[in-house]
ZADO-474485 format. One record per residue (C-alpha): z, y, x; residue number from 1. Coordinates in steps of 0.2 Angstrom, whole numbers, padded with zeros to 4 digits. Layout:
! ZADO-474485
atom z: Z, y: Y, x: X, n: NUM
...
//
This chain:
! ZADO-474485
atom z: 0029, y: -0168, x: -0015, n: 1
atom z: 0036, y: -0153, x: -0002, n: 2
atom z: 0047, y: -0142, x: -0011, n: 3
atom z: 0044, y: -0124, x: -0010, n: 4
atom z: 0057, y: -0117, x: 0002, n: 5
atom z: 0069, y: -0106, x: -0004, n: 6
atom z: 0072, y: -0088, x: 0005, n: 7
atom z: 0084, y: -0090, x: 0016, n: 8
atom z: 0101, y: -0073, x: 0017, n: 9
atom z: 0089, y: -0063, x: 0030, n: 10
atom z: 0073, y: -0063, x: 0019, n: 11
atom z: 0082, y: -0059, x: 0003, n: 12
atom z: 0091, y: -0043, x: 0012, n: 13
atom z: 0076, y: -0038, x: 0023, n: 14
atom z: 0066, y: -0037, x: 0007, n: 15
atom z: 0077, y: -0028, x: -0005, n: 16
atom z: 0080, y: -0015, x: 0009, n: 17
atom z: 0063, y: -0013, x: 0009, n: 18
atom z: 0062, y: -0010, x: -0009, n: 19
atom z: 0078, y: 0002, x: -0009, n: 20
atom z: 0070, y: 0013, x: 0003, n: 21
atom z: 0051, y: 0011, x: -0008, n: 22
atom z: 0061, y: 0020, x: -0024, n: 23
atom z: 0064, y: 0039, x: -0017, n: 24
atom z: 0045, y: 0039, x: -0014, n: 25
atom z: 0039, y: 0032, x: -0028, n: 26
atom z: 0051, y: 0041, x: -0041, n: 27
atom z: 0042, y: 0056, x: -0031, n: 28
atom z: 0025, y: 0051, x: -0034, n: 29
atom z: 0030, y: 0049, x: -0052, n: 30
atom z: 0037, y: 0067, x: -0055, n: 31
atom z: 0024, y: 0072, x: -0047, n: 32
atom z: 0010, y: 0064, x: -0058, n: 33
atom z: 0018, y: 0070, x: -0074, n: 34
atom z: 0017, y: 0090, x: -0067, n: 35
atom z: 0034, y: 0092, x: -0059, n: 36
atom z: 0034, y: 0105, x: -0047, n: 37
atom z: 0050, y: 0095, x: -0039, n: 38
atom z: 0052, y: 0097, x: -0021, n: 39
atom z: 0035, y: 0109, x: -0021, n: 40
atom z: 0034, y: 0129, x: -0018, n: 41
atom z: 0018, y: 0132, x: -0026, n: 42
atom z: 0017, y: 0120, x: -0041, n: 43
atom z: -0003, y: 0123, x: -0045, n: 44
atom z: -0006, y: 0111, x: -0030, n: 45
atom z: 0000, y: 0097, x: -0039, n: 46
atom z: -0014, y: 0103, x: -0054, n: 47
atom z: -0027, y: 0102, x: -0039, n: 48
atom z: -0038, y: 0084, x: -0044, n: 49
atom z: -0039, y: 0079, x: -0027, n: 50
atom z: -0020, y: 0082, x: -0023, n: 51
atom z: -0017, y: 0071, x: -0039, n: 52
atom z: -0030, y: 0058, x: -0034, n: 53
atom z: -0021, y: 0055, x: -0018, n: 54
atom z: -0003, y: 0055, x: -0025, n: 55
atom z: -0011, y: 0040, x: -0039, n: 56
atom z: -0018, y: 0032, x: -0021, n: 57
atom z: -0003, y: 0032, x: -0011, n: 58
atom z: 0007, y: 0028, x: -0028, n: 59
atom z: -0002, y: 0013, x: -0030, n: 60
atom z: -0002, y: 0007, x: -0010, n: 61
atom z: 0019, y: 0010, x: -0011, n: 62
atom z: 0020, y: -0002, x: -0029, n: 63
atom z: 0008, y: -0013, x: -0020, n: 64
atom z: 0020, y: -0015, x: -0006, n: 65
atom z: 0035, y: -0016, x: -0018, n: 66
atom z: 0027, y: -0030, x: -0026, n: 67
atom z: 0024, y: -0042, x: -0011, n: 68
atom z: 0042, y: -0037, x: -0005, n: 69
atom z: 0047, y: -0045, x: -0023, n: 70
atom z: 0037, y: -0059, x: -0017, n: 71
atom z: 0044, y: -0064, x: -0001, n: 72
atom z: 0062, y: -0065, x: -0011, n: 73
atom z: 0053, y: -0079, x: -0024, n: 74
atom z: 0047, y: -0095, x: -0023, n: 75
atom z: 0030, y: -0088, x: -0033, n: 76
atom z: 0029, y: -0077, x: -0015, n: 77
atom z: 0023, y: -0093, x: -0006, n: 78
atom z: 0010, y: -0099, x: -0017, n: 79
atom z: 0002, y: -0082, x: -0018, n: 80
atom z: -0016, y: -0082, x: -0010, n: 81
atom z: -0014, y: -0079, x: 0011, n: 82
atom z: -0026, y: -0065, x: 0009, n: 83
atom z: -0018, y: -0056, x: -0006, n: 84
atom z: -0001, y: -0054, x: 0006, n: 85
atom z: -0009, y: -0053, x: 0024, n: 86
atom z: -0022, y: -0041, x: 0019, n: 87
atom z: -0010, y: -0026, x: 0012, n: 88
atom z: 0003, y: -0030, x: 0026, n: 89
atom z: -0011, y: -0030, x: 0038, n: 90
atom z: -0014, y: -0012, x: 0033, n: 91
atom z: 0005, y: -0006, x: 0030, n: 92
atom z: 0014, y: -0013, x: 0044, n: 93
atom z: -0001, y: -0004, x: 0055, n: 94
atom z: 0002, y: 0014, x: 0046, n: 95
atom z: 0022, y: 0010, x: 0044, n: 96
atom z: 0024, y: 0005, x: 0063, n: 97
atom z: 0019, y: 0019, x: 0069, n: 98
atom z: 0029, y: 0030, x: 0057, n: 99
atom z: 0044, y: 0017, x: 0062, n: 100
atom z: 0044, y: 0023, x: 0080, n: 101
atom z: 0038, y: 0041, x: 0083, n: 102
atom z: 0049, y: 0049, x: 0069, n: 103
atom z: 0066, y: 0045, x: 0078, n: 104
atom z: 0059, y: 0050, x: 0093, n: 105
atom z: 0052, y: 0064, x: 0088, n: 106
atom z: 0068, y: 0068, x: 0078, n: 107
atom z: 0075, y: 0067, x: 0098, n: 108
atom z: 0061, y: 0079, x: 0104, n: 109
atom z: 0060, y: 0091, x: 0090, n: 110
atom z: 0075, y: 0089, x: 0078, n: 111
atom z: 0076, y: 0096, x: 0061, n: 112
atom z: 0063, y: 0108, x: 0066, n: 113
atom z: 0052, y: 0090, x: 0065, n: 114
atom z: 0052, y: 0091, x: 0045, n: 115
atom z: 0049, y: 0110, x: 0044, n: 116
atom z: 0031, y: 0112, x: 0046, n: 117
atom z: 0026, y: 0127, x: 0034, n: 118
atom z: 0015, y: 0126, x: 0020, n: 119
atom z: 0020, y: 0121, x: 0002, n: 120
atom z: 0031, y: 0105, x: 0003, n: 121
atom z: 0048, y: 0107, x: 0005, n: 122
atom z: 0058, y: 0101, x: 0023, n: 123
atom z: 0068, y: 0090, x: 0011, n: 124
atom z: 0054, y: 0079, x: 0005, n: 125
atom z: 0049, y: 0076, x: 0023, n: 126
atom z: 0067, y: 0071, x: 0026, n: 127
atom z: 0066, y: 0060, x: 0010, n: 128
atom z: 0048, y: 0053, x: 0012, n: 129
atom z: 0050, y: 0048, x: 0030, n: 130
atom z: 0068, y: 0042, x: 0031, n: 131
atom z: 0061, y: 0030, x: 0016, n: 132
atom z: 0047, y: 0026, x: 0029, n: 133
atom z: 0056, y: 0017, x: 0041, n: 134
atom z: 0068, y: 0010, x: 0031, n: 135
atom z: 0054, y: 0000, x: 0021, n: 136
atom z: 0045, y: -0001, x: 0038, n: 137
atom z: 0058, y: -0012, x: 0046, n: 138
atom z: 0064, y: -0020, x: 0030, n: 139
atom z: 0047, y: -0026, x: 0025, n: 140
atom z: 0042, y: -0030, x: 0044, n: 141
atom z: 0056, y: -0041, x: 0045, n: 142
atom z: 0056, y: -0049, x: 0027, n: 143
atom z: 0039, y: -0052, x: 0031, n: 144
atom z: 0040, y: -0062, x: 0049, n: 145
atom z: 0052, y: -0074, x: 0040, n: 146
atom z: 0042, y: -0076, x: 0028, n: 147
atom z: 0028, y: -0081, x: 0038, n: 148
atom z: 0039, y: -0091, x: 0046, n: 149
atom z: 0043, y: -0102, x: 0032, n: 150
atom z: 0026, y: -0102, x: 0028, n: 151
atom z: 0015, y: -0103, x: 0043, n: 152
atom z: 0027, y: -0112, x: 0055, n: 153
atom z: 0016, y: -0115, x: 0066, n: 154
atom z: 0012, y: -0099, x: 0072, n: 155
atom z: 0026, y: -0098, x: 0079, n: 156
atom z: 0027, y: -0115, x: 0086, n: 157
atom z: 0011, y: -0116, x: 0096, n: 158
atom z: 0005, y: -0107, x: 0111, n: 159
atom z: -0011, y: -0098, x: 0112, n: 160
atom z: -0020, y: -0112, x: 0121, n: 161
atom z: -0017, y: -0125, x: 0108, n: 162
atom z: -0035, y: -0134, x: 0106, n: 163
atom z: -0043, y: -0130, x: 0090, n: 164
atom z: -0061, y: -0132, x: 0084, n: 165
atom z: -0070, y: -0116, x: 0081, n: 166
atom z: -0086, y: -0112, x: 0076, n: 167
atom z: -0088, y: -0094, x: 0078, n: 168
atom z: -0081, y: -0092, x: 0096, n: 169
atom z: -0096, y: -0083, x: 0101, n: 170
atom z: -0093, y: -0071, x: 0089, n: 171
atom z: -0075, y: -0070, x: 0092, n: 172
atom z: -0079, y: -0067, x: 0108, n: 173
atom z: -0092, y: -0053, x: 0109, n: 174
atom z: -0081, y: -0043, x: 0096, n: 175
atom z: -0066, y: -0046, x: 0106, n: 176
atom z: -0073, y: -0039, x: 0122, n: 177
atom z: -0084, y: -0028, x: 0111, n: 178
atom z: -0068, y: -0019, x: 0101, n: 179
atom z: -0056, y: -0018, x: 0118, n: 180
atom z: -0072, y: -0005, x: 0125, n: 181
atom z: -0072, y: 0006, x: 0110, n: 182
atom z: -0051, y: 0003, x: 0109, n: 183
atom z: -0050, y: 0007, x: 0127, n: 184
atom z: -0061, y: 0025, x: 0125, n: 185
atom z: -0051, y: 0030, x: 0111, n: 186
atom z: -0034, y: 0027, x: 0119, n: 187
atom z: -0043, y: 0037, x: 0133, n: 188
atom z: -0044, y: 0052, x: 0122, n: 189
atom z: -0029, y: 0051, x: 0114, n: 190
atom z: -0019, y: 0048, x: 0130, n: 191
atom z: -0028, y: 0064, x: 0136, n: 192
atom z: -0020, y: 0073, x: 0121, n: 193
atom z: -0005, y: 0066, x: 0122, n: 194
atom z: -0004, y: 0073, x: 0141, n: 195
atom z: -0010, y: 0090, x: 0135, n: 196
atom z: -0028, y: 0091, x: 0135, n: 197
atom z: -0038, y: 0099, x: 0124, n: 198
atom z: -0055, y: 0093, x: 0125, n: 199
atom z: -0064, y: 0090, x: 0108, n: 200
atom z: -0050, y: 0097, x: 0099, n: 201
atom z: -0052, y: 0112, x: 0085, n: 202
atom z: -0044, y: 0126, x: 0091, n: 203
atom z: -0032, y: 0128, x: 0079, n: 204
atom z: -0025, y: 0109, x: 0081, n: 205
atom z: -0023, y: 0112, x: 0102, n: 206
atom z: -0014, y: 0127, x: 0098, n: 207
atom z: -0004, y: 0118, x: 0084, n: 208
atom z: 0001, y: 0103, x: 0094, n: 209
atom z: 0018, y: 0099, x: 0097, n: 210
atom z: 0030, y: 0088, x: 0106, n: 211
atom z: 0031, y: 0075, x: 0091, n: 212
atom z: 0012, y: 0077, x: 0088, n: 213
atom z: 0010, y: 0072, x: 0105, n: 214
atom z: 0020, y: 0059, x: 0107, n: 215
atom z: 0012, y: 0050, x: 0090, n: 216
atom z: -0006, y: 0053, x: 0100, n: 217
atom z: 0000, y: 0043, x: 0113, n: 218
atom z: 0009, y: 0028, x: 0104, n: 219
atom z: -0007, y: 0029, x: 0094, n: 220
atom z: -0018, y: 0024, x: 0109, n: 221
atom z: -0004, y: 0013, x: 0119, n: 222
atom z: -0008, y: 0003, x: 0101, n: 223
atom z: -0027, y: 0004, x: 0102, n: 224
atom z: -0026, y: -0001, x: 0118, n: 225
atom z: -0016, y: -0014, x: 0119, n: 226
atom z: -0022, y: -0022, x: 0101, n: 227
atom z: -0041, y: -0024, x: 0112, n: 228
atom z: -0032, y: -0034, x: 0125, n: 229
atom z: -0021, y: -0045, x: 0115, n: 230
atom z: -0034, y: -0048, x: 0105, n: 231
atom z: -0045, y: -0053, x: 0120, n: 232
atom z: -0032, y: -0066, x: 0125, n: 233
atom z: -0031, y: -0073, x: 0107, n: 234
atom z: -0048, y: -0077, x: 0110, n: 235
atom z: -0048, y: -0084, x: 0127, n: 236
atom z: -0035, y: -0094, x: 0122, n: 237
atom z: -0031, y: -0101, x: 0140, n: 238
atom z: -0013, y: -0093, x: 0140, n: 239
atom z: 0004, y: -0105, x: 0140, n: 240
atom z: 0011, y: -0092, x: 0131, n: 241
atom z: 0017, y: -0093, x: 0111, n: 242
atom z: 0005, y: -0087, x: 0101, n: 243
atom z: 0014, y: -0076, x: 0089, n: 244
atom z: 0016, y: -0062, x: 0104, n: 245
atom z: -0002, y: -0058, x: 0106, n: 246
atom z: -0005, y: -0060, x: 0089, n: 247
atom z: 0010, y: -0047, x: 0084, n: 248
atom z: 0002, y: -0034, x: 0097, n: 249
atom z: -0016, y: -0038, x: 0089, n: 250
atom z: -0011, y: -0038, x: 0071, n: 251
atom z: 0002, y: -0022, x: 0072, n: 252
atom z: -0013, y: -0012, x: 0084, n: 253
atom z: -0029, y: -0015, x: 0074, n: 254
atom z: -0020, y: -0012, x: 0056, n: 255
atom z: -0014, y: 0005, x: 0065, n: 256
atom z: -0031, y: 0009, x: 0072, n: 257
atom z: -0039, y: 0003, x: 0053, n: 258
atom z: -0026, y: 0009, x: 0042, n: 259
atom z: -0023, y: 0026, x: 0049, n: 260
atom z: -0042, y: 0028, x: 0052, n: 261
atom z: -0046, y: 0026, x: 0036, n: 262
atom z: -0034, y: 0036, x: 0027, n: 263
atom z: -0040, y: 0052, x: 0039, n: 264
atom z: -0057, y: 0047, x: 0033, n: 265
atom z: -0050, y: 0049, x: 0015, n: 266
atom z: -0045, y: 0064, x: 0018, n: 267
atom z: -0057, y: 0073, x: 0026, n: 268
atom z: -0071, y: 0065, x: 0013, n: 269
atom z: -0061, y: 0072, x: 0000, n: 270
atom z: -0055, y: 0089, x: 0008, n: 271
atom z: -0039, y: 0086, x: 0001, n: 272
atom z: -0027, y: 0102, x: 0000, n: 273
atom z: -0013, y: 0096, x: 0014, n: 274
atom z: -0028, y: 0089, x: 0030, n: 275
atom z: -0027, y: 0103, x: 0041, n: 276
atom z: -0043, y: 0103, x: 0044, n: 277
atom z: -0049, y: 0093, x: 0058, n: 278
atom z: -0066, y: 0092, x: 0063, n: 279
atom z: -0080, y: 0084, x: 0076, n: 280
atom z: -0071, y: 0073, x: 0090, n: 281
atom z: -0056, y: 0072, x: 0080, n: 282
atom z: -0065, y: 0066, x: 0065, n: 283
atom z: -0078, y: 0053, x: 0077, n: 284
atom z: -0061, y: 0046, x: 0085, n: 285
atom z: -0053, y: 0042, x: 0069, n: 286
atom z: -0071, y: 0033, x: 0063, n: 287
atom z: -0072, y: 0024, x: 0075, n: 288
atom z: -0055, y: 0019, x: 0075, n: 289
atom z: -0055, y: 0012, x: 0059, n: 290
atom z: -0072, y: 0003, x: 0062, n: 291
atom z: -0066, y: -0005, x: 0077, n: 292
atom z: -0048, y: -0010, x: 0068, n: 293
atom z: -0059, y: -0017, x: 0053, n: 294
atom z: -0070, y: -0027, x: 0066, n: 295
atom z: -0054, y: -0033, x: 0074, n: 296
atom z: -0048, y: -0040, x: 0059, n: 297
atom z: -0061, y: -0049, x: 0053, n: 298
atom z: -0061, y: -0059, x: 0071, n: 299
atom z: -0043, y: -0061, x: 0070, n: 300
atom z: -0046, y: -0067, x: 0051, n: 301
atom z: -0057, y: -0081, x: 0059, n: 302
atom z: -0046, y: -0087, x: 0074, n: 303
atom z: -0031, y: -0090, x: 0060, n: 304
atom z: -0042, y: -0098, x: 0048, n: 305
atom z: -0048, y: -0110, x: 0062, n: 306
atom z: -0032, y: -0114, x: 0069, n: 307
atom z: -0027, y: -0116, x: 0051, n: 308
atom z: -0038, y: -0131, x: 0047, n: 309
atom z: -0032, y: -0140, x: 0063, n: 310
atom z: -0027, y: -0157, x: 0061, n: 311
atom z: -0015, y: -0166, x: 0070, n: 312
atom z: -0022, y: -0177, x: 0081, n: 313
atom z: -0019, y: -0194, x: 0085, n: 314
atom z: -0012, y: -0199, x: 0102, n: 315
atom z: -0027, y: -0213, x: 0106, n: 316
atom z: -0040, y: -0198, x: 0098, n: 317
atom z: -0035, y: -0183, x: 0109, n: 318
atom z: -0048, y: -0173, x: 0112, n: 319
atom z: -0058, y: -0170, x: 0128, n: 320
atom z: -0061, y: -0153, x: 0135, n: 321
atom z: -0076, y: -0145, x: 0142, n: 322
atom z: -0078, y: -0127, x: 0148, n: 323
atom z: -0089, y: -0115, x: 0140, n: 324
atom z: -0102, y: -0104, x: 0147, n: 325
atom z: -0088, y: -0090, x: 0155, n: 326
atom z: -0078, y: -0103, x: 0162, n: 327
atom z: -0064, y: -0105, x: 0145, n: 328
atom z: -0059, y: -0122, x: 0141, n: 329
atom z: -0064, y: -0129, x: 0125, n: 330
atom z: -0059, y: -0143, x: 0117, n: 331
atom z: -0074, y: -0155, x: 0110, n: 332
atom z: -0069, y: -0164, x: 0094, n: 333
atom z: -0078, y: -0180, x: 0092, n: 334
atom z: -0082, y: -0180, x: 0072, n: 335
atom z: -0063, y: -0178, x: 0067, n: 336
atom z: -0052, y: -0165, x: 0061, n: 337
//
């Protein structure tokens, strides 16, 4: 019987700097609940229902992740169900990596003037609430990767055109292709932003865009982009390379285009107090973002399960290898697995 391994110094200190920088956040999303005006200028916003609604949500999302960094320092972490950790982190490390690299950058651009955007949150909890953004951004990234390492060796053992059975190719295959179209068009839009355009913009957010604004405009496309073309060559799977780097590109740019997609379409269905109102293309782009992220998921949730239920394969059993009707080659399994 396999021992469950033990985390190993790097995971244990990944995680609990993860969960150091999760405290300020959610001590400030517990003030907040019980009616402290802590940090706020005009304290009936916090009375608002939607305003509390989404401080519960983004409560809960911040414990969540607290709870799987807990995880990844236990044994009990490894014999959690795959889908209970890789969906949240799917989600998280999409909105934290994006978080993780434009807020020093635009700490470069802008400086403190970054944190000062008006309205009635204080500078300070911007300061506060994003510093404890990247911190548990790269604590949890990297508790996580060893994690998964420990886990799934595999992954990061293999190359992407390791032979594996798969059932749903055809499907893999026209939602990869499928998802790099729609990911390419909204990288389109969003690099013409980023580059100081203004077409299907409101008004008021043209005139309002910054430097920082931006660059997070343009990181958000690079990622929208490159997650349709890594996750093209997941599929195609006739790459010497190792796996794990497509699948990093993939996984970190369709959790961004879902995770961030959905939370706008939160916030604009609920008209919460703080969403600046954007409207029409802005409101389509981030749709469709998060349909396309959700779509790449579900493909990507597929190729891992395949590759998971590969057995190894005796030498005198190897399989043989035929192409497929675009050319790919694909390995034909002769009744075992």
């Amino acid at each position: 019987m396999n021992e469950t391994p033990r985390a190993g110094v790097g995971r244990v200190t990944a995680a609990i700097v993860a969960m150091a920088a999760m405290l300020p956040y959610l001590t400030l999303k517990v003030l907040w609940l019980t009616g402290s005006p802590v940090g706020v200028t005009d304290p009936a916003l916090m009375d608002d229902s939607t305003m509390y609604g989404m401080n519960v949500l983004t409560f809960g999302m911040d414990a969540v992740a607290l709870v799987l960094a807990l995880g990844f320092t236990m044994r009990w972490g490894m014999r959690l169900p795959a889908w209970l950790v890789l969906l949240p982190l799917w989600v998280g490390t999409g909105l934290l990596g994006v978080i993780v690299v434009t807020t020093p950058l635009g700490l470069l651009l802008e400086g403190a003037a970054l944190f000062d955007v008006g309205g009635p949150i204080e500078p300070w909890v911007y300061v506060m609430v994003y510093g404890g953004f990247i911190g548990q951004g790269v604590g949890l990234m990297a508790a996580f990767v060893l994690y998964a390492r420990d886990r799934w060796p595999a992954v990061f053992t293999t190359t992407a055109e390791a032979p594996y059975q798969s059932l749903t190719r055809p499907f893999q295959r026209v939602v990869a292709w499928g998802s790099l179209l729609v990911a390419a068009v909204i990288g389109g839009v969003r690099f013409s932003w980023a580059f100081g355009g203004d077409a299907g913009l409101p008004p008021e957010a043209a005139a309002a865009m910054t430097s920082a604004g931006a660059l997070q405009q343009g990181i958000k496309g690079l990622l929208a982009v490159a997650a349709g073309v890594a996750l093209v060559a997941l599929v195609r799977a006739n790459a010497r390379r190792p796996f794990w780097q497509p699948l990093v590109v993939a996984w970190l740019g369709s959790g961004s285009l879902f995770g961030w997609g959905l939370y706008a379409m939160i916030i604009t269905a609920t008209a919460a107090p703080l969403s600046g109102g954007a409207t029409g293309l802005t409101d389509l782009l981030e749709l469709f973002g998060m349909l396309t992220g959700m779509a790449m998921g579900m493909c990507g949730a597929f190729l891992l399960a395949e590759r998971s239920a590969v057995r190894h394969v005796q030498p005198a059993q190897q399989p043989l290898e035929a192409e497929d009707g675009d050319g790919d080659r694909q390995p034909a399994y002769h009744g075992h697995r």
